[in-house]
C-alpha positions as CSV (number, residue, x, y, z in Angstrom):
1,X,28.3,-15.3,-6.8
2,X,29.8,-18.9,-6.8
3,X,33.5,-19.2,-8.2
4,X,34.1,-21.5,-10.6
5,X,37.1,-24.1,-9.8
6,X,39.1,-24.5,-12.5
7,X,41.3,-27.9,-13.6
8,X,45.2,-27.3,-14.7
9,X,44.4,-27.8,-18.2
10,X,41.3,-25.2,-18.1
11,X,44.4,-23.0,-16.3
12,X,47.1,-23.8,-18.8
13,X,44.3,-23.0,-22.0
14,X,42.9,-19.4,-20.2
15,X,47.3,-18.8,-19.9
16,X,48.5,-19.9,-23.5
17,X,50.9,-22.2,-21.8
18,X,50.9,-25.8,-21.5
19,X,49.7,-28.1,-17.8
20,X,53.3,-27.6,-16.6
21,X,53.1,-23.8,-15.7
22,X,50.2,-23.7,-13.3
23,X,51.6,-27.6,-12.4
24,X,54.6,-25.6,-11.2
25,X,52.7,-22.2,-9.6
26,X,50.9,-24.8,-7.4
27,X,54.3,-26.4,-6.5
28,X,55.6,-23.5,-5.5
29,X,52.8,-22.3,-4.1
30,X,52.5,-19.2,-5.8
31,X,48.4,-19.5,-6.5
32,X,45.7,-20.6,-4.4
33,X,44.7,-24.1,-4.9
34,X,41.9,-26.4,-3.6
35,X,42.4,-30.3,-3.1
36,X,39.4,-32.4,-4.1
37,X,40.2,-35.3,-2.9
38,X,43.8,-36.5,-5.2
39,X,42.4,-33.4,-7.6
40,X,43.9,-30.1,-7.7
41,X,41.9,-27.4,-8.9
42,X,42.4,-23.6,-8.8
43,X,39.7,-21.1,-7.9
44,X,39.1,-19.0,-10.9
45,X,39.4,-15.7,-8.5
46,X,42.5,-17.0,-7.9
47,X,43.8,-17.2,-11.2
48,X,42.5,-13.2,-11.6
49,X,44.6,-12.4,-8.7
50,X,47.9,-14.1,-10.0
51,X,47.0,-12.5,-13.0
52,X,46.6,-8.8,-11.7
53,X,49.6,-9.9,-9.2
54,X,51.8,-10.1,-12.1
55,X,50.4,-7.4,-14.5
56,X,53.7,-5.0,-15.4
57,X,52.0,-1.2,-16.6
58,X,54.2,0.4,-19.3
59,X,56.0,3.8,-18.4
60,X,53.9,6.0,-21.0
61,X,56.7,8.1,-23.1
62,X,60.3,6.8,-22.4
63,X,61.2,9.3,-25.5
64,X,61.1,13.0,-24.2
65,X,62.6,11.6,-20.7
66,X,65.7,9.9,-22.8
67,X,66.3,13.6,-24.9
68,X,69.3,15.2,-23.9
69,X,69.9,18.6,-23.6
70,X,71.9,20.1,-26.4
């Protein structure tokens, strides 16, 4: 299966941000990015990894571990 190579406004719609979030990921160089020539675009696997990458799981029930003993 091909992947699709997504442009930073197709990146910044899919995040809810504006073009100067995945403008500064690439910067940094925290996701994978292909030049095309003077165009940047991101490989939408790519944008799954980061995603997964910075997926935080809740604890489950903080409540019973916060009871104190009386």
């Amino acid at each position: 299966m091909a992947d699709r190579y997504l442009t930073v406004a197709q990146v910044a719609e899919l995040l809810g941000t504006t073009e100067r979030f995945p403008r500064r990921l690439i910067a940094e160089r925290r996701i994978v990015f292909v030049k095309v020539g003077r165009h940047v675009r991101i490989p939408e696997s790519a944008l799954h990894a980061f995603i997964d990458a910075n997926t935080v799981q809740p604890f489950g029930d903080r409540r019973s571990s916060l009871r104190r003993a009386a």
